[in-house]
N, C-alpha and C positions, 0 to 999 in steps of 0.2 A: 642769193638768200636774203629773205628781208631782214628790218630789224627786231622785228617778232621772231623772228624763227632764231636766228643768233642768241637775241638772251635767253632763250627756251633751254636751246643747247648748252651756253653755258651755265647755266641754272641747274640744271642735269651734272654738266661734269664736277661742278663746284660741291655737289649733293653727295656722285659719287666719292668724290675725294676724300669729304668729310666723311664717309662711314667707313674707310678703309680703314685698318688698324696700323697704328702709326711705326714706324720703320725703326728695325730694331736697332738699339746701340751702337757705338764702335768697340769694339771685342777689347776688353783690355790686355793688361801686360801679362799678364798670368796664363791665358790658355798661350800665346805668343811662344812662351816658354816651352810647353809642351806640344807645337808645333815643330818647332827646332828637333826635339827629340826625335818626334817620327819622322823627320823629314832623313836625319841621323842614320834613324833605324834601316828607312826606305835604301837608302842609298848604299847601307853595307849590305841589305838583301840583292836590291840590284848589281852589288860586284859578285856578290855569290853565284849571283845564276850567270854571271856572265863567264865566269866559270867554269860554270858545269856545261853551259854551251859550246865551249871551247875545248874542253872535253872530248864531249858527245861528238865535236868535227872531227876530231883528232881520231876517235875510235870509229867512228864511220870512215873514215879518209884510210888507215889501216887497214879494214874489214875489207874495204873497196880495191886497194893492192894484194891482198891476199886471193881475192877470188877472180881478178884480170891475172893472176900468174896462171892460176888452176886452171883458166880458160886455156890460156894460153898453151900448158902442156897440154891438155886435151883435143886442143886443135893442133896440135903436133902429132900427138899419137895417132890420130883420125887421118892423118896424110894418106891418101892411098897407096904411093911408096913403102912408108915404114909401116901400114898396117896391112900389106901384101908380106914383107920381109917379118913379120911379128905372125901372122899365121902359117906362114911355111914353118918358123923354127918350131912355133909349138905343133904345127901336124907333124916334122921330125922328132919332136921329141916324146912324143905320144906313139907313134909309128905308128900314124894313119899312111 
């Protein structure tokens, strides 16, 4: 790059620089404060849901031993053993 073209360039960025608007503040002590608070808040909402997530496994995890027993008897009953020995008693007791 020459050196015409270099100070072009930074002629340009030095230009851009100047029209940007200038960077704001360092936040003082006062909103800080009320950071802390939400961060407070934040943190008791997050044990809350943690929770209810805990929960929510607990009662799925229950839901989920309830209905592998019901399988379970059901694939018991469906033996074709005990579902040959379950329709003879009820044709006996029907008197087919």
């Amino acid at each position: 790059m020459s050196s015409r073209g270099r100070e072009g360039l930074i002629a340009r960025i030095t230009h851009i620089r100047r029209t940007l608007p200038a960077p704001a503040a360092a936040p003082s002590a006062a909103p800080l404060a009320g950071s802390v608070e939400r961060i407070d808040a934040l943190q008791a909402r997050i044990v809350d849901l943690e929770n209810m997530v805990q929960g929510l496994q607990d009662s799925v995890y229950r839901e989920s031993q309830r209905q592998e027993k019901r399988i379970t008897e059901l694939e018991a009953r469906l033996d074709p053993a005990t579902l040959a020995i379950a329709l003879s008693k009820d044709a006996r007791e029907r008197g087919l």
